[in-house]
C-alpha positions in Angstrom: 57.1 6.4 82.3 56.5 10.1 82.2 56.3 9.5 78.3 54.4 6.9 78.3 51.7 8.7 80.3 52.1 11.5 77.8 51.5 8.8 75.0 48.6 7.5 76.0 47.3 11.2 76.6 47.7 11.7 73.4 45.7 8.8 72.5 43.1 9.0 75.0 40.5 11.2 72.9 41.0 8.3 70.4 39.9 5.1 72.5 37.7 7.0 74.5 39.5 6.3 78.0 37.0 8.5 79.9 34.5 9.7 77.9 35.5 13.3 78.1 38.6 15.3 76.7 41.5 15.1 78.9 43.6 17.9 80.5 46.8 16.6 79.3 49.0 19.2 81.5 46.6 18.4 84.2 47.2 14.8 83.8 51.0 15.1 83.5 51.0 17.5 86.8 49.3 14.9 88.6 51.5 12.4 87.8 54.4 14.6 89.4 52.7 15.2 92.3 52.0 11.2 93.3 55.6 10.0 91.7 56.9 13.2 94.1 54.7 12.1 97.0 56.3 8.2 96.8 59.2 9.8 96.6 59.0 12.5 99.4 57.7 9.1 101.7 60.8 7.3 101.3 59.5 4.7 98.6 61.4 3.8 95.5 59.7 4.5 92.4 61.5 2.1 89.2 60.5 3.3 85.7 59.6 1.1 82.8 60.1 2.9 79.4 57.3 2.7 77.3 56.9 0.5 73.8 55.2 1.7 70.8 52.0 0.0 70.5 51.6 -1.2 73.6 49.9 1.4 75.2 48.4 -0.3 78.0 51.7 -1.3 79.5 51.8 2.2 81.6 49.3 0.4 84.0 52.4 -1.9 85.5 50.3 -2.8 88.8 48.9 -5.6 85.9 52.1 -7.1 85.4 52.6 -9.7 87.5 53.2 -9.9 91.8 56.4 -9.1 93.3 57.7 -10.6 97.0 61.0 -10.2 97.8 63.1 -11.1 94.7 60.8 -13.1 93.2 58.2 -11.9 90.5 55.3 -13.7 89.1 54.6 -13.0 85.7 50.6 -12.7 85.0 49.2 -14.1 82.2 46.7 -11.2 80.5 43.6 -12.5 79.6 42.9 -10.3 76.9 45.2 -10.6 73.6 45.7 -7.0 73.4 48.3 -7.2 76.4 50.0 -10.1 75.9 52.6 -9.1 74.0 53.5 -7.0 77.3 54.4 -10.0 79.1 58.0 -10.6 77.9 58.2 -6.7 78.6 57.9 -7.2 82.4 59.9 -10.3 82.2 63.2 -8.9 80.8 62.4 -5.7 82.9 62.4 -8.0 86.4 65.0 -10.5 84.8 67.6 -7.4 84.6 67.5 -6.5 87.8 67.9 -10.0 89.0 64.5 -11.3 90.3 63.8 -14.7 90.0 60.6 -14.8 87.4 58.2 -17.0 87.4 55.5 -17.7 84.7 52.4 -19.8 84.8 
């Protein structure tokens, strides 16, 4: 995920996420700290390796609902992220959640 975050860093000046430059160290130390904070609090934190053009895909909370062992796959509205969806799917299929898709 780490890379992915530095990815879409790197592309960030490009499509104008913020509207200013970004502090890419800044950004990546920041990162660090909340992963290390989840961490530290006893949470699991799962990586998803990024995928060339799919820079979007680092904002996971978007993929779908999770209770228990069951995931729900959500169906993006916009084109752009759709081809994240089979992403997530295999992702949560590997670890053995029941998926679910609309």
């Amino acid at each position: 995920l780490r890379e992915g975050i530095a990815r879409l860093l790197e592309r960030a000046d490009e499509i104008d996420l913020v509207g200013t430059a970004v502090d890419r160290p800044r950004a990546l130390a920041q990162w660090d700290v909340l992963r290390r904070t989840y961490l530290d609090l006893g949470h699991r934190v799962d990586l998803l390796a990024p995928v060339p053009g799919l820079p979007d895909m680092v904002f996971t909370a978007n993929a779908g609902f999770v209770w228990a062992n069951k995931f729900i796959l959500s169906n993006f509205r916009h084109q752009v992220r759709h081809a994240e969806a089979a992403h997530f799917e295999r992702w949560f299929a590997a670890r053995h959640f029941e998926v679910f898709q609309r």
